[in-house]
N, C-alpha and C positions, 0 to 999 in steps of 0.2 A: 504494500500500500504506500510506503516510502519511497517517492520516485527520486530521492537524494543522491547525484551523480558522483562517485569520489572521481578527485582528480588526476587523471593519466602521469603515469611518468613518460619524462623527456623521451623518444625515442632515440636510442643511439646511433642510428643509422641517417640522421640528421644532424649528427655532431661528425660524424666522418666527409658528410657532406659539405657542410661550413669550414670545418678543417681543408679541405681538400680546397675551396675556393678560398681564403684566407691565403693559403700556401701559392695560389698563382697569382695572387694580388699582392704577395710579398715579394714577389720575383720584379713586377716593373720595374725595377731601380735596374737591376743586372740588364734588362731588356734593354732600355730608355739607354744607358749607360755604352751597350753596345750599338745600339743602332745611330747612335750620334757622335759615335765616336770620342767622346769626349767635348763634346761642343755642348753640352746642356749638363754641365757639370753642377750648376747650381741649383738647377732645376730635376736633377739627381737627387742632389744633397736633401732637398726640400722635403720630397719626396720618400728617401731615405727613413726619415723623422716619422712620417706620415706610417709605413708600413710593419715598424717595429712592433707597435703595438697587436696590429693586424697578425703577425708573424706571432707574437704569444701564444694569442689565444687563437691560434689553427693547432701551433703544439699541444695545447693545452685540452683542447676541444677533440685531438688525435688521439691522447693517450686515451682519454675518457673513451672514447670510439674505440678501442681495441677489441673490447669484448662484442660488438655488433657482430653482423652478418657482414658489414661492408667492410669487413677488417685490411681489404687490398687500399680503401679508399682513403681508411687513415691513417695507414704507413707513409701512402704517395702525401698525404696533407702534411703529415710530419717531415717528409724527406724535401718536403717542396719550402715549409714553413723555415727547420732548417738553413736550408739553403739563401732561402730570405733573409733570416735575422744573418748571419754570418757577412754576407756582402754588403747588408745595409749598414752596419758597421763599419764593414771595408773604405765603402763609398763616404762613412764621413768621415774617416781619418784621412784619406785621399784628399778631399773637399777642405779641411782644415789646415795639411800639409800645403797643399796649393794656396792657401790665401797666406801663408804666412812666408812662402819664395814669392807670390804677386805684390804683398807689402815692402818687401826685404827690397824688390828691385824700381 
């Protein structure tokens, strides 16, 4: 007679998913970075800043994802996320090192 719904848990196969898009939206910097050869170095840098956080929580939202069914999806989101947080780092000590030879000269 109680039609009181309890509330679903998260599905995990939604965290592998978000992981997985997190982790390609952490990658623009490396993308941006090589397709311009270095000519939108600031606009890397910017950028950079921007996708760190995004890079967490795809790791973060991967591990949680492990136990799914999409287990491939949030490996690839963790290897993708990874790879994100790693260069986006890269790109602002790059970005940081440049302005301070751009100042020097």
């Amino acid at each position: 007679m109680n039609n009181i719904q309890t509330p679903s848990k998260p599905d995990p196969v939604s965290k592998a998913k978000f992981s997985l898009i997190c982790g390609i939206i952490s990658i623009l910097p490396i993308l941006l970075t090589l397709i311009t050869m270095y000519r939108a170095v600031m606009f890397a840098w910017m950028l950079s800043l921007i996708t760190v956080p995004g890079a967490i929580i795809g790791i973060i939202l991967g591990i949680l994802a492990l136990k799914s069914t999409k287990k491939n999806l949030a490996i690839t989101g963790i290897i993708l996320s990874l790879i994100g947080l790693t260069t986006s780092i890269y790109i602002y000590d790059l970005f940081k090192n440049w302005r301070s030879i751009k100042d020097n000269n």
